[in-house]
C-alpha positions, -999 to 999 in steps of 0.1 A, spaced: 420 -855 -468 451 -855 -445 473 -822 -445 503 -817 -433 532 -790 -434 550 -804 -463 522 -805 -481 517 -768 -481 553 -762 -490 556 -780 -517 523 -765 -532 539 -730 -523 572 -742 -543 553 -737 -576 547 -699 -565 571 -675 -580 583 -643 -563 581 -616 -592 612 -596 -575 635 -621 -580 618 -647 -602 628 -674 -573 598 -696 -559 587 -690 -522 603 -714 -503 636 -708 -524 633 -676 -513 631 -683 -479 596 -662 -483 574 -687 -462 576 -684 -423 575 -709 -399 544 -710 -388 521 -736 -406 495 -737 -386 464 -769 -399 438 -774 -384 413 -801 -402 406 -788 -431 419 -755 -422 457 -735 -430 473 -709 -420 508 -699 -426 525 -669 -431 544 -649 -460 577 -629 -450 585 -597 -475 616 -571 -475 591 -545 -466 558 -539 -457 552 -518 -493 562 -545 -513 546 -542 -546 538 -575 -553 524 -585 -520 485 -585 -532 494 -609 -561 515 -633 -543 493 -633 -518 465 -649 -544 487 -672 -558 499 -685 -526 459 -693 -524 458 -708 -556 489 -733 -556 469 -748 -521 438 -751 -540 455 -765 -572 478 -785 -561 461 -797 -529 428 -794 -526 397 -765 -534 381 -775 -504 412 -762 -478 402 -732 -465 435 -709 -464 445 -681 -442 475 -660 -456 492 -636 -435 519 -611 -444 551 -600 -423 578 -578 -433 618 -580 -422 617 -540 -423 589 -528 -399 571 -499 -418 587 -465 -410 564 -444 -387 554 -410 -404 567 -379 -392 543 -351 -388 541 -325 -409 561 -294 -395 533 -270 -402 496 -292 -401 477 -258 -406 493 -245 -436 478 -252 -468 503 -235 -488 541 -229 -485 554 -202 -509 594 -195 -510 600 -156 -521 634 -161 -537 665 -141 -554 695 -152 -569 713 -119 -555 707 -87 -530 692 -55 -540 670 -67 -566 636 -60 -544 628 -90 -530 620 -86 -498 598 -60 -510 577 -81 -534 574 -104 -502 560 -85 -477 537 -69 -507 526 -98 -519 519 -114 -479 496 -84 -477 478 -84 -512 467 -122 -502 452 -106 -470 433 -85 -487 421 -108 -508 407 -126 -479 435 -151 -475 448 -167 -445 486 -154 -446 517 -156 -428 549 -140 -434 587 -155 -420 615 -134 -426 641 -160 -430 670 -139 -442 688 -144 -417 718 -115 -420 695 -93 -433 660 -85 -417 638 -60 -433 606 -68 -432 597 -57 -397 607 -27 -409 580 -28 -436 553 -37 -417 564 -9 -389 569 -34 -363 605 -34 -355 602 -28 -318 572 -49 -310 582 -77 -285 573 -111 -287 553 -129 -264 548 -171 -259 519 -194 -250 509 -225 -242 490 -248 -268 484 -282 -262 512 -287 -237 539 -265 -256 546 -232 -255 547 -214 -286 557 -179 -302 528 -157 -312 536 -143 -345 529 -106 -347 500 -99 -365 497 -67 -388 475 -59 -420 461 -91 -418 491 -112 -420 508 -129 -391 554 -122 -393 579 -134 -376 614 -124 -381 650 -135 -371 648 -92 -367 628 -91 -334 658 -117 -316 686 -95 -327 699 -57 -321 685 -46 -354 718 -18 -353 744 -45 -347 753 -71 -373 744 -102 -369 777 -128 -363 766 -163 -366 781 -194 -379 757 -213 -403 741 -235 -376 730 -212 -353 712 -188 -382 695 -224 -394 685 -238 -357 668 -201 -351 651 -204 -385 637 -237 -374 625 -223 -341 608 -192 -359 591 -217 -381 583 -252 -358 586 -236 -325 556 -207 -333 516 -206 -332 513 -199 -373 476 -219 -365 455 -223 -398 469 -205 -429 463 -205 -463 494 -191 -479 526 -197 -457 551 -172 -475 594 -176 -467 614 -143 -472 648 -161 -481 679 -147 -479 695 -136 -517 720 -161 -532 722 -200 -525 732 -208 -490 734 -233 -463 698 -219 -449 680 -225 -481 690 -259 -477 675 -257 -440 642 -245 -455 638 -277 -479 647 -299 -455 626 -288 -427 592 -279 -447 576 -296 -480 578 -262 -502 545 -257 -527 565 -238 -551 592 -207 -551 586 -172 -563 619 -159 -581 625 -122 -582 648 -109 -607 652 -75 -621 658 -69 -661 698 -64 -656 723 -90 -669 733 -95 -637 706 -99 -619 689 -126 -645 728 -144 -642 718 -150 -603 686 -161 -612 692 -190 -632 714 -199 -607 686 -195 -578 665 -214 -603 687 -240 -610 695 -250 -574 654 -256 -569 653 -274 -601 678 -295 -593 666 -333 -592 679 -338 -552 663 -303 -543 629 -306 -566 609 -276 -557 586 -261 -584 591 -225 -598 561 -212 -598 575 -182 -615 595 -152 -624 589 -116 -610 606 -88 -626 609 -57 -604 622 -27 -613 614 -35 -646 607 5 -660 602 38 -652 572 56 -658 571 97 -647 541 104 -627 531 133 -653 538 111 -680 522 79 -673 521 68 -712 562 67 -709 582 41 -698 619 39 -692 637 12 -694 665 20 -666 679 -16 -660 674 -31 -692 640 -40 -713 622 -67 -708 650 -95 -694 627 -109 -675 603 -121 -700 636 -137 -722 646 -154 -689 612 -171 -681 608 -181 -718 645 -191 -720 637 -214 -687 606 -225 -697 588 -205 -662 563 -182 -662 565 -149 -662 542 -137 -629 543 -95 -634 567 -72 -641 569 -40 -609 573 -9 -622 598 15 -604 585 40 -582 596 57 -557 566 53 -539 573 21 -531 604 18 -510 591 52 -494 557 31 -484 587 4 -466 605 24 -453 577 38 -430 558 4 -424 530 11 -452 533 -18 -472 522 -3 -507 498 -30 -513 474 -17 -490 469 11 -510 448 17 -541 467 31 -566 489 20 -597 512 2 -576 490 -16 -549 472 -30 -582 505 -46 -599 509 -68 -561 473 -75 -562 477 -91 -595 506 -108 -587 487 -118 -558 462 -137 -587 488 -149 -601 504 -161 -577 473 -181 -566 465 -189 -601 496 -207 -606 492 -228 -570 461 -241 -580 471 -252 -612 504 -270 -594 485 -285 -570 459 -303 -597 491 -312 -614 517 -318 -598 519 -345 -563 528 -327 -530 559 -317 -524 582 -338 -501 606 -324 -476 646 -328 -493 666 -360 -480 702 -347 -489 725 -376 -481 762 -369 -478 
């Protein structure tokens, strides 16, 4: 049996590429490289990319045409090549984090920062891995919650790099835009510079191995939530709402902008704080200060779930305001973050059996 290069061409003529319905040599799909050998070819097959979705198939029935149309006795060699070499993968920003929770609100004031830092610390005690980043930018508070604004922040070397130890406290480890800045001077900063510090706090520090990686983000939609979805692969958002009209307004908007098909983060759901007053000698009582029960229409009128509802009390924002996060403590209150705490991980679990990882956002201009 005598083979030669035309041979194998014209037996590779009667293979169609699927793509584009043309045949491989049409297609200008078969390299130059025919390569025989007795009763031995090799040759090669050229695809856009190195994913191609067809390459398995047409790779077999490359095979089959020689042994059709020439002979079952060649033995054939096919290789693949691509015109578009396979992109290298990046690595992941944060390779020790398991889980990357935003803590969002659609405006200021409704308590989020607060549900945040309680919720960081109701993981801990729950034996979590946690760390906190206090990403709103132009308005730093959780330091003050965890009573560690004047602690100063130290760097080391890991593997060749030098790194910013997070400050560890109640079993979760924070970092804060707060400890760079003069916490009694406003912060001036054009959009860039808040997102390049963010990315520092965040690729530039020694988070290490960490279970739950929660984001304190600033209230409203902004140019540094955009940084955030762009820079990590987010598990899921936490939306923090309280029962006014005005507050669930901003929150379908918070929600819409993560739902949005180019942003794509999950909501894993709603909280509503604030949502009633209860009198200390009175505990049967609730009062219904901002409104009743908005949160609960919202997430059914979304389609989220509602997480818990915080109840109002004053003990509370007196536990932040002298570095006592609330959550550490046993009473009525510590128990509503340590439930949201279950749900919270609940609601991860059941997204991450359902639902493929999250990808870092490509916005194209």
């Amino acid at each position: 049996m005598q083979l030669y290069p035309a041979l194998i061409t014209e037996a590779l003529s009667t293979v169609r590429y699927p793509g584009n319905g043309k045949n491989l040599v049409e297609a200008e799909m078969v390299a130059d490289d025919i390569r025989i050998d007795g009763d031995t070819v090799s040759f090669s097959i050229i695809f856009d990319k190195p994913t191609d979705p067809f390459m398995k198939s047409v790779v077999k029935a490359a095979e089959t045409a020689i042994h059709t149309y020439i002979s079952p006795e060649v033995k054939v060699t096919v290789n693949t090549a691509s015109r578009r070499p396979a992109q290298p993968k990046t690595a992941p920003v944060l390779p020790g984090v398991k889980n990357i929770v935003g803590v969002s609100s659609g405006k200021g004031g409704v308590g989020k920062s607060t549900v945040a830092a309680n919720l960081a610390v109701a993981l801990a005690r729950e034996g979590y891995r946690v760390g906190l980043l206090d990403a709103d930018i132009f308005g730093p508070s959780v330091p003050k919650m965890f009573g560690i604004e004047d602690e100063q922040l130290f760097i080391h070397e890991v593997d060749g790099r030098n790194l910013i130890i997070p400050i560890e406290r109640y079993g979760v480890k924070v970092l804060s835009i707060g400890f760079l800045v003069d916490k009694d001077k406003a912060v001036l900063w054009r959009g860039s510079m808040a997102s390049n510090a963010l990315k520092q706090l965040i690729a530039e520090a020694d988070w290490g191995e960490l279970d739950y990686f929660l984001i304190d983000m600033p209230p409203g939609t902004s140019d540094i939530h955009l940084t955030l979805v762009q820079t990590l692969a987010m598990t899921g958002v936490v939306v923090v709402t309280t029962p006014q009209e005005v507050a669930l307004a901003d929150a379908r908007k918070g929600i819409a902008m993560f739902t949005d098909e180019k942003v794509n983060v999950p909501i894993l759901g709603l909280v509503e704080n604030m949502a009633y007053f209860t009198p200390a000698e009175h505990p049967d009582e609730r009062y219904y200060i901002f409104g009743r029960e908005g949160g609960i229409r919202l997430a059914e009128k979304l389609g989220v779930r509602l997480l818990t509802q915080i109840p109002l009390v004053a003990s509370i924002a007196d536990s932040g305001d002298a570095g006592q996060p609330i959550a550490m403590t046993d009473s009525v209150t510590g128990h509503a973050f340590a439930h949201l705490a279950h749900e919270v991980t609940d609601t991860v679990a059941e997204r991450n059996n359902t639902l493929p990882p999250t990808q870092k956002v490509e916005l194209k201009h």
